[in-house]
Structures are given as structure tokens and as C-alpha cells.
C-alpha positions in Angstrom: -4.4 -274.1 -69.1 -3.3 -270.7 -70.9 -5.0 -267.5 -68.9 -8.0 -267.0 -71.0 -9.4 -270.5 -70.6 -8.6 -270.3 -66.9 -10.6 -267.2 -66.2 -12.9 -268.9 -68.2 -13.2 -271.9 -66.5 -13.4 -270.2 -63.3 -16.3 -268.2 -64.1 -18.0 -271.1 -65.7 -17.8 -272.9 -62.7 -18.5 -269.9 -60.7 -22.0 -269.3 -62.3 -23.1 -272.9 -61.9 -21.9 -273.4 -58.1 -19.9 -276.0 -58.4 -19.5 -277.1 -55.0 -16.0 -278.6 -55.0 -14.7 -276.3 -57.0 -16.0 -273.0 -54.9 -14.7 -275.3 -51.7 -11.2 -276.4 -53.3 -10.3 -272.7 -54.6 -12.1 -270.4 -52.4 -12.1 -272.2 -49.4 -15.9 -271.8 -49.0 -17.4 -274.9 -47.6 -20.8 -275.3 -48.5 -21.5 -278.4 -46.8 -24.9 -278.9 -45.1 -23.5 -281.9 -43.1 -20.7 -278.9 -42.3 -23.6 -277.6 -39.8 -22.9 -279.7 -37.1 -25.2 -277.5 -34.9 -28.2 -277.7 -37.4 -29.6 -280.3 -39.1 -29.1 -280.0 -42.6 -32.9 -279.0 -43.6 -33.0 -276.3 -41.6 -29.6 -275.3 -42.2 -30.7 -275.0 -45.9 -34.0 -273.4 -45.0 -31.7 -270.6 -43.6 -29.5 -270.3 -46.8 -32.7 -270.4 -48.6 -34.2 -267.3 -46.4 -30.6 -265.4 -46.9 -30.6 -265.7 -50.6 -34.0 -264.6 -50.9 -33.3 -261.6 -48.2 -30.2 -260.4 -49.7 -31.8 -260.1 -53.2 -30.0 -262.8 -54.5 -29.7 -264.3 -58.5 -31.8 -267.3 -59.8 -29.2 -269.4 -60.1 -28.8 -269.3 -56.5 -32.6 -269.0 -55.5 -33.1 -272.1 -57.5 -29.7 -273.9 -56.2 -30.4 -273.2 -52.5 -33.7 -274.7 -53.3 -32.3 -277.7 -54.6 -30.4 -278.4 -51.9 -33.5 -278.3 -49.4 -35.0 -280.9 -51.3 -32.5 -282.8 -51.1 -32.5 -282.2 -47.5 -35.5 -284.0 -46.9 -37.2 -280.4 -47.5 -41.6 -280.8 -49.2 -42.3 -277.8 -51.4 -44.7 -276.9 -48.7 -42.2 -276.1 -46.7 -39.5 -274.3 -48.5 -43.3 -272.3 -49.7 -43.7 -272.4 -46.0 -39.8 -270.5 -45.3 -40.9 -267.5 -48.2 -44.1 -266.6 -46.1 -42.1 -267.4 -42.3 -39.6 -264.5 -43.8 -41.7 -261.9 -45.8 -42.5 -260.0 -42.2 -38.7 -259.5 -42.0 -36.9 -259.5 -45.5 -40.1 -257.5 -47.0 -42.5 -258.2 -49.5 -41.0 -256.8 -52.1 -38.0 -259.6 -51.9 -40.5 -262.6 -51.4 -42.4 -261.9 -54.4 -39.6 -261.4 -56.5 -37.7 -264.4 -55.3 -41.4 -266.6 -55.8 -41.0 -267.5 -58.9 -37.5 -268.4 -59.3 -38.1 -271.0 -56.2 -41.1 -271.8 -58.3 -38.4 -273.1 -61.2 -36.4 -274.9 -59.0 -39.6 -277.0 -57.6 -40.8 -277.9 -61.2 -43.5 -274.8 -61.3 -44.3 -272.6 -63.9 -45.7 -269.4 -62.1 -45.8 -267.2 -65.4 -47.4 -269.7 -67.0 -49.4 -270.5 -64.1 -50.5 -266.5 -64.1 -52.1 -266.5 -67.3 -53.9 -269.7 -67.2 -57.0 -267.9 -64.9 -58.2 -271.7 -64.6 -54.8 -273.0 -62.8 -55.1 -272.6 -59.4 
């Protein structure tokens, strides 16, 4: 692979978290079972409340919500982790971070905002 395509790649693979790949070159586990501690819902509900507090892309708002789904995380609950860290990460981060988690769960906010009908 020349240089070009290999920055390339990288950054491709980068911006859609490839697990494996983020694990094999960075040595970044991102694991849930890696947790041994936690199990691996809560262990995502605490990635999930980082992301959000640290200001963090969609990509990885609506990744990190993914993966508490597939947890064994409801909606309800990751809904539940935004309003358990507003108090600490602020406002301001929650409701900026809302509708990105939204998109991962299947839910339009915007939409959802200009419909005055849709609850």
C-alpha cells in the first residue's frame, strides 16, 4: 500500500471506529467483555456518559450508543444515563449530545421538533 492510500486508509478506518483496527494499531482495546470489573452495560453506560461529558463527535455519541444496545442497554436507559449525568457534565453538553444519541436509537429529534403533534 503506497503512502497516500495508507494515510488514507487509516483515517477512513479512524472515523468509522473500526474496532479491530483501532485495537491491532493503536493498541486501544475497546472491549466491553475487557471490563472484567463491570458488566458490560454499565461499562458502556460510562463510555456513553464520557463521550457525552467530554464534548465528543456524533460518530462517537451514536457508536457508544450502539454498543449499549447491544449490551443489553433499553433506550430508556441510555435516555436514563443523559439525565443521571446532566447535574455533573452540565446542561449545555446533554442537550447538545440529545440528539445525536437520538440518531443512533432510530429517533428523529429535529423532525420530532417541528412536528408540535409528536410527543
Amino acid at each position: 500500500m503506497d503512502h497516500t492510500a495508507r494515510y488514507q486508509e487509516t483515517l477512513r478506518r479512524l472515523a468509522m471506529i473500526d474496532e479491530g483496527f483501532v485495537e491491532d494499531e493503536a493498541g486501544l482495546g475497546l472491549d466491553l467483555a475487557r471490563t472484567s470489573a463491570l458488566e458490560p452495560k454499565t461499562a458502556a453506560f460510562l463510555q456513553l456518559g464520557i463521550l457525552v461529558a467530554s464534548g465528543s463527535p456524533a460518530v462517537c455519541l451514536e457508536w457508544s450508543t450502539a454498543r449499549a444496545l447491544a449490551a443489553g442497554a433499553t433506550e430508556d436507559e441510555i435516555a436514563d444515563v443523559l439525565l443521571a449525568i446532566a447535574p455533573v457534565t452540565g446542561l449545555g453538553r446533554v442537550v447538545c449530545a440529545a440528539p445525536d444519541v437520538a440518531t443512533a436509537l432510530g429517533y428523529d429529534v429535529g423532525a420530532a421538533l417541528e412536528d408540535p403533534g409528536d410527543p
